[in-house]
C-alpha positions as CSV (number, residue, x, y, z in Angstrom):
1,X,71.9,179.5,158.9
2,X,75.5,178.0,159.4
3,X,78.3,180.0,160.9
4,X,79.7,180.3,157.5
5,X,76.5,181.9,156.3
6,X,76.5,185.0,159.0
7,X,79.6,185.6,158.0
8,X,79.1,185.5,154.0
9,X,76.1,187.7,155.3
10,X,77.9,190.6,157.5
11,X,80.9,190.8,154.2
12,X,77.9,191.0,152.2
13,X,75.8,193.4,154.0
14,X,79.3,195.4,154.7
15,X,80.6,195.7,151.5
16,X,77.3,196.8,149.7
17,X,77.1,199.5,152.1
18,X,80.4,200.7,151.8
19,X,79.9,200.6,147.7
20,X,77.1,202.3,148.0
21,X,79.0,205.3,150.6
22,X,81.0,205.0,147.7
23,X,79.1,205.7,145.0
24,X,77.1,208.7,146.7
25,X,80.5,210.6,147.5
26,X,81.1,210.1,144.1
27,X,77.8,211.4,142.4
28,X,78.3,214.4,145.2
29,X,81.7,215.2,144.5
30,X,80.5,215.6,140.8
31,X,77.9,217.6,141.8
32,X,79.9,219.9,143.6
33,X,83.1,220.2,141.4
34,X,81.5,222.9,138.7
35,X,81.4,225.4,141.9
36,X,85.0,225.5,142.8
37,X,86.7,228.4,141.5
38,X,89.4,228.1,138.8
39,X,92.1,229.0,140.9
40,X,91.3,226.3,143.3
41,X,90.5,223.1,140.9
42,X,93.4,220.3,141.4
43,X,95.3,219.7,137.9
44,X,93.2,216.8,136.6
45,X,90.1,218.7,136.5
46,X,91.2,222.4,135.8
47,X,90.2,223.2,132.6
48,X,92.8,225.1,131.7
């Protein structure tokens, strides 16, 4: 492998991980939000 293709490699390798870091806060964060009590939801996801 050339020097061009370690680095192509480690951005690769890098940015799936972080995409995938990503995606689980995401799918967490959704998990989590029905259990936050009214008075404490931020404005774009109060249902009110």
């Amino acid at each position: 492998m050339t020097h061009l293709g370690y680095l192509i490699a480690g951005w690769g390798i890098s940015l799936v991980v972080i995409f995938a870091y990503v995606i689980s806060l995401f799918r967490r964060a959704r998990s989590v939000a029905p259990r936050v009590p009214l008075d404490r939801q931020r404005w774009m996801t109060s249902s009110e």
